[in-house]
LOVORO-342998 format. One record per residue (C-alpha): y, z, x. Coordinates in pm, 1 decimal. Layout:
N
R / v / w / u
R / Y / Z / X
...
//
This chain:
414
R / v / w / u
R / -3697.5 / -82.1 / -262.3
R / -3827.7 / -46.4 / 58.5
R / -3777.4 / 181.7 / 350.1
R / -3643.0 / 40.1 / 645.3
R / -3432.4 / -224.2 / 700.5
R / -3233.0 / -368.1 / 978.0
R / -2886.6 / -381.8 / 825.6
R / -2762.5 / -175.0 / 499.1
R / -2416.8 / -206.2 / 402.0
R / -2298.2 / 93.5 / 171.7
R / -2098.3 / -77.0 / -85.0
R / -2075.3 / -314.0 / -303.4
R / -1700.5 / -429.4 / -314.5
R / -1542.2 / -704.7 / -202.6
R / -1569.7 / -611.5 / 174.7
R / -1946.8 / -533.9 / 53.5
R / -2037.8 / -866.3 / -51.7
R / -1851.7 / -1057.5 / 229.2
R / -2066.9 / -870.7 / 478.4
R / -2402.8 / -933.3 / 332.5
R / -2295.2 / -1276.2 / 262.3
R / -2245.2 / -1317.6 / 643.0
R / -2568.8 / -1137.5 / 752.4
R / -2800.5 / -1245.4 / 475.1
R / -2773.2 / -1589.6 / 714.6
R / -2903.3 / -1422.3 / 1004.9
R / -3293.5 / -1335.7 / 1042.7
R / -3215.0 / -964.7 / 930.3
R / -3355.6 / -707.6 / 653.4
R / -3028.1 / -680.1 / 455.6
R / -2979.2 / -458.7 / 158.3
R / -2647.2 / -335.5 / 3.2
R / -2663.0 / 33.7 / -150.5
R / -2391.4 / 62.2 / -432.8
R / -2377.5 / 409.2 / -598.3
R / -2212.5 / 279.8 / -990.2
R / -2416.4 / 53.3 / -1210.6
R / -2182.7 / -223.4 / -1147.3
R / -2052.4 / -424.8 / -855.1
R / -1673.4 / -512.6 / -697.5
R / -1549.4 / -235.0 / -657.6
R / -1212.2 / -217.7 / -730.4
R / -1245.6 / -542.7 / -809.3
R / -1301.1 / -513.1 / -1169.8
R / -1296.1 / -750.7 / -1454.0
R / -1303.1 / -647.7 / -1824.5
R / -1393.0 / -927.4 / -2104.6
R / -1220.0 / -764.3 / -2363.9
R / -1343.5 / -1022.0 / -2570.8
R / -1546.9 / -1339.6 / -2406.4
R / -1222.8 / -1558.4 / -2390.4
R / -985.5 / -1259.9 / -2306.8
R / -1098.2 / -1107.0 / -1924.6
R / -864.5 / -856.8 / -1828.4
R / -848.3 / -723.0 / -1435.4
R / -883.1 / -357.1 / -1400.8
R / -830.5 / -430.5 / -1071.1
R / -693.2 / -669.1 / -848.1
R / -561.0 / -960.2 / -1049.8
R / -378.6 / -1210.1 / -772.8
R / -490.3 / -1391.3 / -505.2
R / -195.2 / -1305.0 / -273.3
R / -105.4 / -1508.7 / 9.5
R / -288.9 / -1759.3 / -168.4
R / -258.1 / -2022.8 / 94.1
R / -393.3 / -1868.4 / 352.8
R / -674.4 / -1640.0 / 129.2
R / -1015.3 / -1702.1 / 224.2
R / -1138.3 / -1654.8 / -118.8
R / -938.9 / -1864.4 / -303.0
R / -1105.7 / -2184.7 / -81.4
R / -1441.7 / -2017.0 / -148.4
R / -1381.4 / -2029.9 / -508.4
R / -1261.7 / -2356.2 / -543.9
R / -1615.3 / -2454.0 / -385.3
R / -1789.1 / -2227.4 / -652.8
R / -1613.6 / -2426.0 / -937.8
R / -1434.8 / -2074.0 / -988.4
R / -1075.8 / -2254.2 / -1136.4
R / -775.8 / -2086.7 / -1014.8
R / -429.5 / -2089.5 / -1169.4
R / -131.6 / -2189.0 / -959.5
R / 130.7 / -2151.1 / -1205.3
R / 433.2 / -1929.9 / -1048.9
R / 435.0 / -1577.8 / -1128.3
R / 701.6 / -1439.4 / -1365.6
R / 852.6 / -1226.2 / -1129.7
R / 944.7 / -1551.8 / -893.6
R / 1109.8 / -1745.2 / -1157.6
R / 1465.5 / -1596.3 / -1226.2
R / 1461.8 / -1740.1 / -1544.8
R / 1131.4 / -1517.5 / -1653.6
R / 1301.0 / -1186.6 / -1529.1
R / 1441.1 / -1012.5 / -1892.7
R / 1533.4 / -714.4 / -1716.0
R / 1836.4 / -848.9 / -1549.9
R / 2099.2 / -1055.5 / -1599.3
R / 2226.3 / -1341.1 / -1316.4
R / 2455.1 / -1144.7 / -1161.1
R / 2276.7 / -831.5 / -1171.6
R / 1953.1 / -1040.5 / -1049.6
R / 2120.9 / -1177.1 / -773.1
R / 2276.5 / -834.0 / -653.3
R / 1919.4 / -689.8 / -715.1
R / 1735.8 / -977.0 / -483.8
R / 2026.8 / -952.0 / -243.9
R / 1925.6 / -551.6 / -239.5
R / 1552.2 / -607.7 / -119.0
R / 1622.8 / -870.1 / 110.4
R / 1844.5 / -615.2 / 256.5
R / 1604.5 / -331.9 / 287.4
R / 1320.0 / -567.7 / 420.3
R / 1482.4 / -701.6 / 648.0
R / 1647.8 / -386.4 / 758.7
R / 1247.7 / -283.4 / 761.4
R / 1120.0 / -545.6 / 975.8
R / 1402.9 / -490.7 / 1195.6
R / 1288.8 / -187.5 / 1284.9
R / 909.1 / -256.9 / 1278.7
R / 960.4 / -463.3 / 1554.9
R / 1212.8 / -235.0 / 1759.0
R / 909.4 / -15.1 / 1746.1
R / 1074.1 / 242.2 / 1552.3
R / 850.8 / 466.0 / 1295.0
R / 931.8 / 648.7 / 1054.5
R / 996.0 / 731.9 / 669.2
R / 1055.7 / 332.2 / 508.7
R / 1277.2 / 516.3 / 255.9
R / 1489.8 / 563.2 / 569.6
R / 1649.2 / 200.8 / 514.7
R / 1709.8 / 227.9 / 124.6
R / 2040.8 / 76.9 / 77.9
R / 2358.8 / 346.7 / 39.9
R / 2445.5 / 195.1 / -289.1
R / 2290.3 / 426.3 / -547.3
R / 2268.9 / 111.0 / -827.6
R / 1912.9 / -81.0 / -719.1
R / 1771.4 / 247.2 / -470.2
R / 1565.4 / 349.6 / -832.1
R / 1427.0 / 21.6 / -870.7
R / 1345.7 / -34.6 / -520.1
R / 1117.1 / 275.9 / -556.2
R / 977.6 / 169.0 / -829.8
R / 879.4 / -169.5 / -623.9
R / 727.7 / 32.0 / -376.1
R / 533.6 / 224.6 / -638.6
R / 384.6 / -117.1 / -765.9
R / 383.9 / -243.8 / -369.8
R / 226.1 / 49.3 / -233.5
R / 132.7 / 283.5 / -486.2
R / 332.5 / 526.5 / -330.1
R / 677.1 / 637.3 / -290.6
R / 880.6 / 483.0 / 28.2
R / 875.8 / 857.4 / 127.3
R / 521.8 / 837.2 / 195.3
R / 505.9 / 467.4 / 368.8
R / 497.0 / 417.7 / 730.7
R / 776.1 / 164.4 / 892.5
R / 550.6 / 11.2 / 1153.9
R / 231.2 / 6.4 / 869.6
R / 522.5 / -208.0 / 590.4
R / 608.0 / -442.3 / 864.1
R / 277.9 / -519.0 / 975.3
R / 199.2 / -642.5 / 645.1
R / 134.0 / -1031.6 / 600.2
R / 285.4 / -1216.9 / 272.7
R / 329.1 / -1546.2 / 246.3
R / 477.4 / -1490.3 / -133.9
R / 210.9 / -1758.0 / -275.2
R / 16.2 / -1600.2 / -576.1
R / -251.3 / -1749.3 / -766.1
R / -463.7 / -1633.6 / -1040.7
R / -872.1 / -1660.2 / -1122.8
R / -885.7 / -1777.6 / -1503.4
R / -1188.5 / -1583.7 / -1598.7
R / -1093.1 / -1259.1 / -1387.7
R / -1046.9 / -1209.2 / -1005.2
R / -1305.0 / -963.9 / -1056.5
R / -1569.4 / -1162.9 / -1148.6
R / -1475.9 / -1426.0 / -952.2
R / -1574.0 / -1183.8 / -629.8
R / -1870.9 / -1119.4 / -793.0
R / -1966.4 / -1459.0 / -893.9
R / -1988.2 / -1470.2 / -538.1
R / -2229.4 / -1218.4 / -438.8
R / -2613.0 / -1247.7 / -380.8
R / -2720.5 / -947.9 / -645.4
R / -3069.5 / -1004.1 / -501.0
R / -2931.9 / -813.9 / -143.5
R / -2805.2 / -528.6 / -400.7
R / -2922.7 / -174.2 / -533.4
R / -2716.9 / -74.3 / -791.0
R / -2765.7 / 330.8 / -876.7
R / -2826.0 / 445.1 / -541.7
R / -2513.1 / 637.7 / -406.9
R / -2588.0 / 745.3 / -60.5
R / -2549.5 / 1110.8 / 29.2
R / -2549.9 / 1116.5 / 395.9
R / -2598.4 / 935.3 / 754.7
R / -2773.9 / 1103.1 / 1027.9
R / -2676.3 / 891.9 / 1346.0
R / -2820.8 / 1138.3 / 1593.8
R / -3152.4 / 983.0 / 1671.2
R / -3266.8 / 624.6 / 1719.7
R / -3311.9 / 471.9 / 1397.4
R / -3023.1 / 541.1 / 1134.9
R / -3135.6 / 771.6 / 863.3
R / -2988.1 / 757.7 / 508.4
R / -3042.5 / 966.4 / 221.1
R / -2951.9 / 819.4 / -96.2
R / -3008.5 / 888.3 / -479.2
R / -3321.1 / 681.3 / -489.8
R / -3474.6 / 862.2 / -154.9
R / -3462.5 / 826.3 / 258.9
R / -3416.0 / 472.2 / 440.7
R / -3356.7 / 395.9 / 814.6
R / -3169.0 / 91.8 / 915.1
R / -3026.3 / -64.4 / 1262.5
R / -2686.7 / -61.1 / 1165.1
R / -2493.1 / 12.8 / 888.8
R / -2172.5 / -106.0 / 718.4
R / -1920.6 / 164.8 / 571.6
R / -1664.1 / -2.6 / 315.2
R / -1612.8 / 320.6 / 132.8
R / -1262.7 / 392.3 / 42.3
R / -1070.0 / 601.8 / 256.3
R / -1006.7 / 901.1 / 48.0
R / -1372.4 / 910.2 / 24.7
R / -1404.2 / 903.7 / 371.4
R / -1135.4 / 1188.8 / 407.3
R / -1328.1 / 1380.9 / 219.1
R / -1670.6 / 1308.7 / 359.2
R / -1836.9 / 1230.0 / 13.7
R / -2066.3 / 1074.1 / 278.7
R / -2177.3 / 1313.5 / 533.5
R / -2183.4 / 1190.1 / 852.1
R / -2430.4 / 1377.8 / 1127.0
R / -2299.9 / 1390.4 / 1384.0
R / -1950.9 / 1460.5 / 1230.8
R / -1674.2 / 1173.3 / 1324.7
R / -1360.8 / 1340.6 / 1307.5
R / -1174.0 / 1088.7 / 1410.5
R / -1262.6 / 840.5 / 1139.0
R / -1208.4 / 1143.0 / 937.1
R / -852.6 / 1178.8 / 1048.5
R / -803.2 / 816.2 / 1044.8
R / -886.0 / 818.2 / 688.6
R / -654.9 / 1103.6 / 585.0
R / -392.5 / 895.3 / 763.0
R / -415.6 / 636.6 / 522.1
R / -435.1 / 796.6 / 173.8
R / -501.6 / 552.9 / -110.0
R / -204.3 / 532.4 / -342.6
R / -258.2 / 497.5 / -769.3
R / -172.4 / 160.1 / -970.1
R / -269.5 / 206.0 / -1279.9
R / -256.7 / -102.8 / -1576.9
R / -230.3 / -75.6 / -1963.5
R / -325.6 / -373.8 / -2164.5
R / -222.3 / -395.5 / -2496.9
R / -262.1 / -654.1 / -2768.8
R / -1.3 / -716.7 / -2997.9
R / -54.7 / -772.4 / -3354.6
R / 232.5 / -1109.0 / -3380.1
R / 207.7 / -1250.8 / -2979.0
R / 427.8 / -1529.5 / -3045.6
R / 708.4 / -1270.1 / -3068.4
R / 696.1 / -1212.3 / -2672.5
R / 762.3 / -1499.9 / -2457.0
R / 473.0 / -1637.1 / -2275.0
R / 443.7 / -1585.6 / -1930.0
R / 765.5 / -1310.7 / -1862.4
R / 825.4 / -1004.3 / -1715.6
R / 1036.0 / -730.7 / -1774.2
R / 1133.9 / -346.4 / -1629.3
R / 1104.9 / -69.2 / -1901.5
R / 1453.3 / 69.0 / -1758.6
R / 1560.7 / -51.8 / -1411.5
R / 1776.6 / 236.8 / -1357.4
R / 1460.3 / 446.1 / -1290.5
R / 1222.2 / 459.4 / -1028.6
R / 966.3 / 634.3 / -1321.2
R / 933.0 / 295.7 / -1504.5
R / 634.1 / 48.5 / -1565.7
R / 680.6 / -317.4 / -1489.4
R / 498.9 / -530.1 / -1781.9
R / 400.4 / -879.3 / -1760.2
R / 427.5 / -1100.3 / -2134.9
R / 133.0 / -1283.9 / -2238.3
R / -20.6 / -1369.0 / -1887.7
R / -148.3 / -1704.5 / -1887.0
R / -50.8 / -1734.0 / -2229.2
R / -263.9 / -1478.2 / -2331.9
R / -209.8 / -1226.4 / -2665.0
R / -169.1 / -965.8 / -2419.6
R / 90.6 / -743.7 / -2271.4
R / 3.8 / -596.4 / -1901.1
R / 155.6 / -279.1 / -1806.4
R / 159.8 / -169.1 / -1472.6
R / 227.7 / 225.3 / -1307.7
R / 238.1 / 313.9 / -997.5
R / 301.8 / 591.5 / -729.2
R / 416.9 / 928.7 / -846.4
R / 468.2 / 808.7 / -1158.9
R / 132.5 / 670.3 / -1224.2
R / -40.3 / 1033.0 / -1103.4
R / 185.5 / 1224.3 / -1340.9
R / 82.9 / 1025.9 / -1617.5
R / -250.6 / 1003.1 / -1540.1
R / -256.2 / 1420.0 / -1475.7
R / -99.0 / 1437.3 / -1843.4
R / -399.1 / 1246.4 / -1978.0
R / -609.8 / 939.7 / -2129.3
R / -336.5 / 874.3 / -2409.0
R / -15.0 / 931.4 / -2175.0
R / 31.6 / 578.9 / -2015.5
R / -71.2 / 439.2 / -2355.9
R / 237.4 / 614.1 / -2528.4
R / 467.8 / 578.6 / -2235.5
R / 420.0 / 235.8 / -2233.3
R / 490.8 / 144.9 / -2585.1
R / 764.6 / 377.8 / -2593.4
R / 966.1 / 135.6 / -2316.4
R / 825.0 / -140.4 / -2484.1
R / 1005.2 / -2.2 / -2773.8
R / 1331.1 / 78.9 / -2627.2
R / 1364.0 / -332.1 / -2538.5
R / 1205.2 / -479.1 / -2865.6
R / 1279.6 / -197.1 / -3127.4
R / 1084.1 / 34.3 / -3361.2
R / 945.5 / -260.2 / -3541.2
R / 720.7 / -348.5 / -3230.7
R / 534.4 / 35.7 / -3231.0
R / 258.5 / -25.9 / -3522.8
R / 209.8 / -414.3 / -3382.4
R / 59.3 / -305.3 / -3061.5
R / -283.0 / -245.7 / -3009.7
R / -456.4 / -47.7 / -2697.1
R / -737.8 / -325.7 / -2571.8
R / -774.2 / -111.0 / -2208.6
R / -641.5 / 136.1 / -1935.8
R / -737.8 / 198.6 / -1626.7
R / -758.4 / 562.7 / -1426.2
R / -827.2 / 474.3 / -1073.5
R / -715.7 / 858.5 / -919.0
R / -1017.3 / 978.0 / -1181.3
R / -1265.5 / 715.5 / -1044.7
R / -1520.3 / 910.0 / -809.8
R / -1633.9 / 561.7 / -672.9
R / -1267.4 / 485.9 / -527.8
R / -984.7 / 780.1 / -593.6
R / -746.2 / 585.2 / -595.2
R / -569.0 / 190.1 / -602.4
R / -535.1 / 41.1 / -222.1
R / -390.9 / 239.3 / 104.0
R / -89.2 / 298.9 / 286.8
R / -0.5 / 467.8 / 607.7
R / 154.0 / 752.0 / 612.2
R / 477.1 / 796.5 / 814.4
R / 316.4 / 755.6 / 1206.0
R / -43.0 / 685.0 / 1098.1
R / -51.3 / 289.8 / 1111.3
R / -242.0 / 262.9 / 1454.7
R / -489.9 / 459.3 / 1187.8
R / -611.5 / 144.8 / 1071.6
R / -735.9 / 30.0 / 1392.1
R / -920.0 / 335.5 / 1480.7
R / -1117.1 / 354.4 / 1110.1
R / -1233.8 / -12.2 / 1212.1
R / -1356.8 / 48.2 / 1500.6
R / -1782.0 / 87.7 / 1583.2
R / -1943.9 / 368.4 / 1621.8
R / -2214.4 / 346.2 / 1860.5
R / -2268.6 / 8.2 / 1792.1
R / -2463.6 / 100.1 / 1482.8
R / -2195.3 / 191.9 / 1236.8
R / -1969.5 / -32.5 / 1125.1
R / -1675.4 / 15.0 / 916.6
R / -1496.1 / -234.1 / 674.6
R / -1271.1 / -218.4 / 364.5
R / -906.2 / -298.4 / 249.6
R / -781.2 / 62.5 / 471.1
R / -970.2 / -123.5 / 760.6
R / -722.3 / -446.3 / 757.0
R / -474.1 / -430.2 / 1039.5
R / -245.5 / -726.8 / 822.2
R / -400.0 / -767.0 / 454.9
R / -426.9 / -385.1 / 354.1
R / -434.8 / -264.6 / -19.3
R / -553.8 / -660.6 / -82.4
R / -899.0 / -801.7 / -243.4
R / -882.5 / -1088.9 / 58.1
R / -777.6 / -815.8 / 337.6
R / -1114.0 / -655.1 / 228.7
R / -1319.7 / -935.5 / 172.0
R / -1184.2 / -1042.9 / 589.5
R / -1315.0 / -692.0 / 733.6
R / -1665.3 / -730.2 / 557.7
R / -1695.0 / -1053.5 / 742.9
R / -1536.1 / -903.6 / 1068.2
R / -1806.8 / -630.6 / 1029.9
R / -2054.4 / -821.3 / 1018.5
R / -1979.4 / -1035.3 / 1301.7
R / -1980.2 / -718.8 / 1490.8
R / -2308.2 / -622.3 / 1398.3
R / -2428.4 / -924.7 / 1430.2
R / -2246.2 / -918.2 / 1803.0
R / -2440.2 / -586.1 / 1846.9
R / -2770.6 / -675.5 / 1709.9
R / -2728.0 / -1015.9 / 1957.0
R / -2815.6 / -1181.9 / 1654.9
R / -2671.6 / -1519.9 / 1552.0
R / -2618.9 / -1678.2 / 1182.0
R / -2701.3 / -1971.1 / 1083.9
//
């Protein structure tokens, strides 16, 4: 590797690869500096076998309409699946019956709405401020939120909830939305193995030290999480401490996912969903044989996920089955089989899922995008003023960084 280069982007995650992709057209030295031996971030597809890819990561293309990838894709022979998720199709729900279903939907509507209300009244605040009175669907609604925003509504900013753009179209990558994001970067712009340490700012040239030595660069690209920005596992010289406190404004929350493979599929209906106990915000939400797969996702999130993942490897494993078993019965216990689980809080590369603002803190998003000396450049999912804690709300903030170093660099792409 050499030592000086006009542009380095640290990170090799969605954002990552959507910047370089950008710059690599422009007559720049471009390298991207990823510390793990792997790339996309948390964007991270298993092949548990070669025809079974599981997503550690994020698994939907949301707002699939309007996602740049899913176009990009489509133009890299990547095939997508449109088929309508379980959770849309009331007749795929197990959990609940009509009535129930329809009280339930009738419930969130309610509480969004109340939500967006406010957002654009201005108000801020606690979102658990507009849970309905009516004890019956409050549980579940935190449990939503826990899935939604890996966090409890406690901890969720009104302003940051309504700023959030969902067009409720969801697609799926066949092989892995994971590798499909990876399919699409250039691995020739990438060091793997080369975590960097720190960036001194103070003189002309950017100086980075990294794991395999110094390099200088023109500009650089940040798309580092933003716990690991609130904790400076980069150190920056001179110290920001406003993207520091921008960062500890928007905390990443924990989704965690369980696959398991049972023993008799064909006993679970393909392509359904169901609650482990909807009376309970501490519950896991588990998707049936996913494209008609022999597999059964389960999915944690919030408080919940963090307890189990503080009580260890095994605990989301047994918790899981043991729901599974209070809807199926004892018979289905020896029939399922652990293929994977993930532990996002415990992965030093990321610490956690996908952000949310805390209470007050959504302007925080703004300020962690914006340049520093029009040399450092921020990006990532935490950066995204309207597609946070999304693959595509990351992969837009690479390409907006780029543009602005491109902007900065008065440097056009081809």
């Amino acid at each position: 590797m050499q030592d000086r280069f006009d542009v380095v982007v640290v990170g090799a995650g969605a954002a990552g690869i959507a910047a370089a992709a950008r710059l690599s057209r422009a007559p720049l030295s471009v390298v991207v500096l990823e510390g793990q031996g792997r790339i996309g971030g948390r964007a991270h597809t298993l092949a548990a076998r070669p025809d079974l890819p599981l997503d550690l990561g994020c698994g939907w293309l949301h707002s699939a309409d309007r996602n740049p990838l899913a176009p990009l894709f489509e133009r890299a022979d990547i095939p997508l699946d449109r088929t309508l998720p379980a959770w849309r199709r009331p007749e795929a729900n197990l959990s609940l019956g009509p009535e129930d279903r329809a009280r339930f939907e009738a419930a969130m509507g309610a509480f969004e709405k109340a939500l967006e209300k406010a957002a654009r009244a201005g108000q801020e605040g606690r979102a658990n401020a507009y849970l309905p009175r009516a004890a019956r669907w409050r549980p579940l609604l935190e449990a939503f939120s826990s899935y939604y925003n890996g966090a409890p509504l406690s901890q969720v900013s009104v302003q940051d909830y309504g700023a959030f753009i969902d067009t409720g179209v969801d697609w799926r990558a066949v092989e892995g939305y994971g590798a499909a994001i990876c399919d699409l970067a250039d691995r020739s712009l990438i060091v793997p193995h080369c975590a960097v340490l720190s960036i001194d700012h103070s003189g002309q040239a950017l100086r980075l030290e990294t794991a395999r030595g110094a390099v200088t660069a023109r500009a650089v690209v940040l798309t580092i999480s933003s716990d690991l920005l609130a904790r400076e596992a980069i150190r920056l010289h001179p110290h920001l401490p406003a993207k520091t406190d921008a960062a500890t404004g928007l905390p990443l929350g924990l989704a965690d996912k369980v696959f398991l493979s049972p023993a008799a599929p064909e006993a679970f209906p393909r392509e359904h969903h169901l609650w482990g106990d909807t009376e309970k915000a501490e519950t896991g939400s588990y998707y049936l044989r996913p494209l008609g797969r022999p597999v059964i996702e389960a999915y944690f999130g919030g408080d919940h996920a963090r307890a189990l993942a503080a009580e260890g490897p095994r605990a989301a494993v047994d918790f899981a089955i043991e729901e599974l078993v209070g809807v199926y019965g004892a018979d289905v216990r020896p029939q399922l089989r652990l293929l994977a689980a993930t532990s996002w809080s415990q992965d030093p590369w990321a610490l956690g899922a996908y952000s949310h603002a805390l209470p007050g803190c959504a302007p925080a998003r703004q300020v962690l995008a914006e340049p520093v000396e029009g040399r450092l450049f921020f990006a990532g999912e935490a950066t995204s003023t309207r597609a946070f804690s999304t693959a595509h709300g990351a992969w837009e903030t690479g390409l907006r960084a780029a543009d602005e170093v491109l902007a900065a660099l008065r440097v056009a792409a081809a």
